[in-house]
C-alpha positions in Angstrom: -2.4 13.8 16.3 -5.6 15.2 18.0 -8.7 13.3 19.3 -8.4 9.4 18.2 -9.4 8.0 15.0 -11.1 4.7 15.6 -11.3 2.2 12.5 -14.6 1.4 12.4 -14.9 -0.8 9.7 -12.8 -2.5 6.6 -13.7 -4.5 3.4 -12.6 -5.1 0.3 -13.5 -7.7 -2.7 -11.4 -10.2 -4.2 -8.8 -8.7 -6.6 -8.5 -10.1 -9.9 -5.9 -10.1 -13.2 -7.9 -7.4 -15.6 -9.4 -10.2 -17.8 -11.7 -11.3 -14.6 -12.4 -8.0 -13.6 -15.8 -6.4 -13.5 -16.0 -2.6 -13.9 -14.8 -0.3 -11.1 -18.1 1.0 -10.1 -19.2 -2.6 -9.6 -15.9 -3.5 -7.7 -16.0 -0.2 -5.4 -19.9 -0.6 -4.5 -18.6 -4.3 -3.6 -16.0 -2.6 -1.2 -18.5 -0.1 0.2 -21.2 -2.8 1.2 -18.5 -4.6 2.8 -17.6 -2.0 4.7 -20.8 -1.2 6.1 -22.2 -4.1 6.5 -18.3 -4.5 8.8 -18.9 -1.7 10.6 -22.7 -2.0 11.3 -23.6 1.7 9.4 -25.8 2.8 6.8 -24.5 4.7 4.4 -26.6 8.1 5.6 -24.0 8.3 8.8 -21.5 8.8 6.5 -20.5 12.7 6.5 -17.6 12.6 3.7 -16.1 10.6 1.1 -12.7 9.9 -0.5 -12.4 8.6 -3.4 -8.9 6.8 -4.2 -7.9 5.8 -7.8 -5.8 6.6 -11.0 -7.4 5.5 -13.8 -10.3 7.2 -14.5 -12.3 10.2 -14.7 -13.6 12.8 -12.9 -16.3 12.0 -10.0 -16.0 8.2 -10.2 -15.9 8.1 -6.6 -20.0 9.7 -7.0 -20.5 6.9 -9.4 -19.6 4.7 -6.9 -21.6 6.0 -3.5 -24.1 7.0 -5.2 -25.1 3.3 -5.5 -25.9 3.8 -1.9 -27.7 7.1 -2.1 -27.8 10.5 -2.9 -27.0 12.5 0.7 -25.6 15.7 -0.6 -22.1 14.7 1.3 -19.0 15.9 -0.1 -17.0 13.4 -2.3 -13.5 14.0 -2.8 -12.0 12.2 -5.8 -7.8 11.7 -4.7 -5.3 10.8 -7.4 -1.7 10.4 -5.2 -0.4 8.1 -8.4 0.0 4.5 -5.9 -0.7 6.2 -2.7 -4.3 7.2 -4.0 -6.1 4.9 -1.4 -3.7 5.6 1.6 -4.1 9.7 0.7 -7.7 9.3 0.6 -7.6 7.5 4.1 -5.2 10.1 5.5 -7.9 12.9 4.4 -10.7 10.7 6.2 -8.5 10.6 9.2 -7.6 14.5 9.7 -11.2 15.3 9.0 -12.5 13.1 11.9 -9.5 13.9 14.1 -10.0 17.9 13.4 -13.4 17.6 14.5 -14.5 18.3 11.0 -17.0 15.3 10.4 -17.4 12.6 13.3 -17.3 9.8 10.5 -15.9 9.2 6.9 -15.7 6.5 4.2 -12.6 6.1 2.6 -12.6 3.7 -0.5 -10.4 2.9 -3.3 -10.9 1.1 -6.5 -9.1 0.5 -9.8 -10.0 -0.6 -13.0 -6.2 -1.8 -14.6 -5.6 -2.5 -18.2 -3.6 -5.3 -19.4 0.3 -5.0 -19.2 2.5 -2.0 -17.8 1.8 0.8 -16.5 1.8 3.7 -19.3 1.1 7.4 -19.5 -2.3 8.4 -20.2 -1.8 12.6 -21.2 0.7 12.5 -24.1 0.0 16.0 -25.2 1.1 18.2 -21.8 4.3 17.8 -20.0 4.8 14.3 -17.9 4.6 14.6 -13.7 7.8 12.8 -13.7 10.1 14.7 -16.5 12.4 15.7 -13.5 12.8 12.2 -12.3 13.3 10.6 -15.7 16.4 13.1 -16.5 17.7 12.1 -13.1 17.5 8.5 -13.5 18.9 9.2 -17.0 21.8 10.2 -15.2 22.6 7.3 -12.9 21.2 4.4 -15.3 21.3 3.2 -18.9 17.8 3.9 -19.4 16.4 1.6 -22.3 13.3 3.6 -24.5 12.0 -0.1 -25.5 11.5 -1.1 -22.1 8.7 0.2 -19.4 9.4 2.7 -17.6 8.3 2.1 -13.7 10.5 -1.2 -14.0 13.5 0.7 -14.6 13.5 3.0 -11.6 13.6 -0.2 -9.3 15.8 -2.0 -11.1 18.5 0.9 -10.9 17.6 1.2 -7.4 18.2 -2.4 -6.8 21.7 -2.2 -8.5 22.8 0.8 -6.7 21.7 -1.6 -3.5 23.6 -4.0 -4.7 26.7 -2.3 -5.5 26.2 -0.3 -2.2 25.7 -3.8 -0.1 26.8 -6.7 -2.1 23.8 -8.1 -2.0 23.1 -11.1 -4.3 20.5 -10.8 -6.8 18.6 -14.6 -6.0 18.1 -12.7 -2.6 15.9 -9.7 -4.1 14.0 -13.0 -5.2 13.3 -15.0 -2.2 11.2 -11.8 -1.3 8.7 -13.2 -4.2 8.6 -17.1 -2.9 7.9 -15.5 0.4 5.0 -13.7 -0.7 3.6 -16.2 -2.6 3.5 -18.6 0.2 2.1 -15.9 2.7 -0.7 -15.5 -0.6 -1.4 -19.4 -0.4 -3.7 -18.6 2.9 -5.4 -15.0 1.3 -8.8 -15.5 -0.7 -8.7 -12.4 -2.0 -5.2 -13.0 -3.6 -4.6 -13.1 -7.4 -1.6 -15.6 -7.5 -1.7 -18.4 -4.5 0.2 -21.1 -6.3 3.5 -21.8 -4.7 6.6 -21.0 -6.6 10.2 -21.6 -6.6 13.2 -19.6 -6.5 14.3 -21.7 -9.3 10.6 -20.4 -11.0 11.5 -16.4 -10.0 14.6 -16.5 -11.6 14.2 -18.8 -14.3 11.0 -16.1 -15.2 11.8 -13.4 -18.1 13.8 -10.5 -17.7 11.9 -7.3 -16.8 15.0 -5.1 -16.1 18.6 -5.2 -14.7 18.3 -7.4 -11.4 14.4 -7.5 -11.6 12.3 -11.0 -13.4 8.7 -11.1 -14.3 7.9 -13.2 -10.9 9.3 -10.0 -9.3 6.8 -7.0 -10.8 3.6 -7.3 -9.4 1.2 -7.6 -12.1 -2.0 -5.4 -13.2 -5.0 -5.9 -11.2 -8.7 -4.7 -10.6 -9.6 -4.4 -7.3 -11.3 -2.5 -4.7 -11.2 -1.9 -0.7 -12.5 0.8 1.7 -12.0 1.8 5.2 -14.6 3.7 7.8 -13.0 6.0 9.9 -15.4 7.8 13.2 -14.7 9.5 16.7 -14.9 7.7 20.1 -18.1 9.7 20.5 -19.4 8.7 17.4 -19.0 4.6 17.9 -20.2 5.6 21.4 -23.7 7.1 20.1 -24.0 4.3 17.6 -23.2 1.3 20.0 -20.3 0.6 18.2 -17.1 -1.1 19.0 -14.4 -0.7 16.7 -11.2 -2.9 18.0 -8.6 -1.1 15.9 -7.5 2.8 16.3 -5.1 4.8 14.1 -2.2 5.8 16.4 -0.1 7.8 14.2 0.2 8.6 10.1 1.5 11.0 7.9 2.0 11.7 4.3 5.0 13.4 2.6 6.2 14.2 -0.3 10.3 14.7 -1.1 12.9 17.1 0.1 14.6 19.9 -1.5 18.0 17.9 -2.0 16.2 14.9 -4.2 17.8 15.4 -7.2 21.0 16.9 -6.0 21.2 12.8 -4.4 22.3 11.4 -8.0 20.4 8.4 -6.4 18.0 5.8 -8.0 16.9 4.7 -4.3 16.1 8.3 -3.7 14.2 8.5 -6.7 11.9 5.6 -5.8 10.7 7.1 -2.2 13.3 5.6 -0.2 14.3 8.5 1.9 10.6 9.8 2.0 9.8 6.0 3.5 12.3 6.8 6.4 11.3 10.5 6.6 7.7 9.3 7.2 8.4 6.2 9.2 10.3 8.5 11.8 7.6 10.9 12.1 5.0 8.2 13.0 7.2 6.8 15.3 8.2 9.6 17.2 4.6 10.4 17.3 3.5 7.2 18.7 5.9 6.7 20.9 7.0 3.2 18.9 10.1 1.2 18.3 9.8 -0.5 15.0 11.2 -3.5 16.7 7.8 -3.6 19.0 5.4 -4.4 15.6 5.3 -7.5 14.7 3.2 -7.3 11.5 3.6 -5.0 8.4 1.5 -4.3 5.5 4.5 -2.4 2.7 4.2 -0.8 -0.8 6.4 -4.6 -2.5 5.5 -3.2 -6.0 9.1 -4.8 -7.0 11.1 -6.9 -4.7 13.6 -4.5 -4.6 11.0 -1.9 -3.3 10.5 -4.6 -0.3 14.0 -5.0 -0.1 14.8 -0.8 0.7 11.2 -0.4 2.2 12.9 -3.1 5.6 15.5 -0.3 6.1 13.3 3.0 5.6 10.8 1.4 8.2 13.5 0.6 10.5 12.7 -3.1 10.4 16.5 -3.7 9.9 19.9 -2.2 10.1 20.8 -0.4 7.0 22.5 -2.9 4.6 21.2 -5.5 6.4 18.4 -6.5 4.4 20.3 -9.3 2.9 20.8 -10.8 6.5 17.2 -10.2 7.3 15.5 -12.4 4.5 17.8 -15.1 4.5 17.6 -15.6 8.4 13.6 -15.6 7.7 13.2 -12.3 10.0 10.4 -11.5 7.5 8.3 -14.0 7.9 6.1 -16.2 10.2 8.8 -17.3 13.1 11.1 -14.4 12.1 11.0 -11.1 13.5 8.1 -9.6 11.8 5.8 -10.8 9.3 5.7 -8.5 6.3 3.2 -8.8 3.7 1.0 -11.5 5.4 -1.4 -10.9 2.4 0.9 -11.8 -0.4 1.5 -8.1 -0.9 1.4 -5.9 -4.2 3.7 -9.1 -5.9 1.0 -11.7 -4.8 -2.0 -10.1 -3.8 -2.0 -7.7 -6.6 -2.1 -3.9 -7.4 -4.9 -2.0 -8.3 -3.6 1.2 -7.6 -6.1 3.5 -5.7 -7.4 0.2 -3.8 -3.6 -0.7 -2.8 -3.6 1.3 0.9 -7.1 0.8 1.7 -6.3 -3.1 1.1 -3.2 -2.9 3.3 -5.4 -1.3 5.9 -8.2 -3.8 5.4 -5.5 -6.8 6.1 -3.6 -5.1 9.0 -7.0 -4.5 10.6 -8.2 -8.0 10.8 -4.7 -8.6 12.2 -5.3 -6.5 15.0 -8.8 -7.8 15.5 -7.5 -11.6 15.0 -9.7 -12.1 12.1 -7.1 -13.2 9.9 -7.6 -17.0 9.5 -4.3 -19.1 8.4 -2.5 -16.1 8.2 -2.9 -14.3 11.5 0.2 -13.1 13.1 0.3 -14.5 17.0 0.2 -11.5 19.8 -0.1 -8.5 17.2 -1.1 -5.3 19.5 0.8 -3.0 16.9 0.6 -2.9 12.8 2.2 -0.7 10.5 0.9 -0.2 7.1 3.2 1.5 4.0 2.0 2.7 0.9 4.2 4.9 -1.9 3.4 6.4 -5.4 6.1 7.5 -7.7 6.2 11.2 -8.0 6.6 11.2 -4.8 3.6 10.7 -2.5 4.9 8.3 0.7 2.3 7.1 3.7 3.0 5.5 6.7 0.0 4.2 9.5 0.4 3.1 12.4 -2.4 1.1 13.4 -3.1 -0.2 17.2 -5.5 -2.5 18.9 -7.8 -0.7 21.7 -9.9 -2.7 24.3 
C-alpha cells in the first residue's frame, strides 16, 4: 500500500426481490446521490468512475453518472462475475493510492431476473468450462438442476466428509442472518425464521435448502474513495480508511486439487486474507466485525476458516458456541448478508463496504457492533475473482 485511501463516503438504496425493483439506472443514481450527499461532494470532484455489475451492457455505468453530469471523466465499466462491486472499488483505491486521481466514485448496481442464476452467451465457449469438467469429477452433477448451487453443495459435502460436520449446522448460519437482517432497512427478508423453517424449506442441492441460497435481488450501493490531501482541501473528515486490500485470482495447482472447496474460491479466500494481513500488520482475532461473500451457507461456513476467523475444521465449534454473532467472538454478516440482505451482484461489495463503514463510524443503529476499530470486508465471484478489505477507523 502507498499513500492512504480514506473512505470518504458510502450509500446504497434499499435492495429489493426483482418484482419490486426499479431499473438499474434508477437504483444506481439512488446509490450515487447517497453517496454524495454522505460524503459532502458534488459530483464535478469526482475524477474517475467504476462501474460494477453483471447484467447488462456496455457503458451502463455512463447511463448512470451521467444523471449527474457530463464531465468528460473516465468511466470504467468492471464485470468480476460477484466481485464486480469490490473490483471496481479496488480500481478506485489503487488509482487514488498511485497518485493517479485524488478522488473516485466507485458504484455498483444490478438489475436481477427472477430465479437462478443462468448463462447469458450460449453461442461462444462458457468462462467456467474448466471448472464444470472438474466438479464433474468430484460430484454427481445433475443437468436438471442449477448450476451455481451445485458447486457449494459439493463443497459443503466434501466439508462434511472432511469434518463431520452436521448438515442442521450449515443451517443455523441462515437463522443467524435472518435475525442480524431483523435490524437492516435495507434488507430483503427480516422476518425471523426457524431452523425447523431452513430445513423444513425445499431441496436446492445435496446439503443445501432454499432458506440457504440467497435469492435474486436488485440493488445498488457506491463508495467515494480520496487522499488525505484531498478531504484536507475540501474540509472533509472521512472517519474510515482502507488499511489493506487485494484481489486475486487462482493458482496454477486449482484443478490438479480434485477439490469442490477449491473450486468455489476457498483457497483464493485464504490466499487473499493472508496478504491483507500481513500487510496491515492484523491478527484476524483483533476484528471484531466482518462483512463475507454468504451466497450459500456453506460459502459462510469455509469463508470463517479462509479469513482465519477459526481453526480449520472448526467451523462447526464456532457457530454452535455463537462465536459469530453479537456476544460471540465476531459478528459476521451484521447486515443479514447475501442470504438475508440479498445479492445483486455488482452492488454486493460496495454494500459490504457501505455496512462495515457505518460500523466503523458507529452509524449502525440496532446492529452496531460495540468497540469496532477494525472491519474486514470479503467479496468472491466464481471464476475466480476473490477480494479481501481491510477497513480501519482513523481519528
Amino acid at each position: 500500500m502507498g499513500r492512504r485511501v480514506l473512505v470518504a463516503g458510502v450509500g446504497m438504496v434499499p435492495f429489493a426481490k426483482p418484482s419490486a425493483g426499479r431499473t438499474y439506472d434508477e437504483m444506481g443514481a439512488g446509490a450515487v446521490a447517497a453517496v454524495l450527499a454522505d460524503a459532502g461532494l458534488p459530483y464535478g470532484k469526482i475524477q474517475q468512475v467504476y462501474a460494477g455489475y453483471v447484467y447488462g451492457d456496455s457503458t451502463c455505468g455512463q447511463r448512470v453518472v451521467y444523471r449527474f453530469g457530463k464531465t468528460s471523466v473516465p468511466v470504467i465499466n468492471v464485470n468480476n462475475n460477484c466481485a464486480s462491486g469490490s473490483s471496481a472499488l479496488w480500481l478506485a483505491r489503487q488509482a487514488v493510492e498511485s497518485g493517479a486521481v485524488e478522488c473516485a466514485l466507485a458504484v455498483g448496481f444490478e438489475q436481477m431476473p427472477p430465479g437462478a442464476l443462468s448463462a447469458k452467451w450460449n453461442d461462444r465457449p462458457h468462462p467456467l468450462t474448466d471448472f464444470q469438467a472438474s466438479l464433474k469429477s468430484v460430484y454427481d452433477v445433475n443437468p436438471e438442476l442449477p448450476g451455481t448451487p451445485q458447486y457449494f453443495a459439493a463443497a459443503g459435502q466434501e466439508y462434511m466428509d472432511k469434518y463431520g460436520m452436521r448438515p442442521e449446522t450449515f443451517a443455523k448460519v441462515s437463522v443467524k442472518a435472518r435475525s442480524h437482517a431483523a435490524n437492516n432497512p435495507y434488507s430483503v427478508f427480516r422476518d425471523p425464521i426457524t431452523l425447523d423453517d431452513v430445513l423444513g424449506s425445499p431441496t436446492v442441492a445435496g446439503p443445501l435448502t432454499r432458506l440457504q441460497c440467497c435469492p435474486p435481488t436488485c440493488g445498488a450501493a457506491a463508495v467515494i474513495v480520496c487522499s488525505e490531501e484531498f478531504a484536507l482541501r475540501h474540509g472533509l473528515s472521512p472517519k474510515v480508511a482502507i488499511k489493506a486490500q487485494t484481489l486475486q485470482s487462482d493458482a496454477d495447482d486449482l484443478f490438479d486439487k480434485s477439490s469442490a472447496m477449491s473450486l468455489v474460491g476457498t483457497d483464493v479466500t485464504r490466499a487473499a486474507a493472508t496478504e491483507v494481513y500481513e500487510a496491515a500488520g492484523v491478527d484476524p482475532r483483533d476484528i471484531k466485525v466482518v462483512e463475507l461473500h454468504d451466497c450459500f451457507t456453506v460459502n459462510e461456513v469455509l469463508t470463517y476458516e479462509g479469513l482465519g476467523l477459526c481453526g480449520e475444521g472448526g467451523a462447526e465449534e464456532f457457530i454452535l458456541n455463537g462465536d459469530n454473532t453479537y456476544g460471540g467472538r465476531v459478528v459476521t454478516n451484521p447486515s443479514g448478508g447475501l442470504l438475508s440482505k440479498g445479492h445483486p451482484l455488482g452492488a454486493t461489495g460496495l454494500a459490504q463496504t457501505t455496512e462495515i463503514t457505518w460500523q466503523l463510524r458507529g452509524e449502525a443503529g440496532a446492529r452496531q457492533v460495540e468497540g469496532a476499530t477494525l472491519g474486514l470486508q470479503h467479496n468472491l465471484g466464481l471464476g475466480t475473482a476473490g477480494v479481501v478489505t481491510l477497513f480501519e477507523k482513523v481519528s
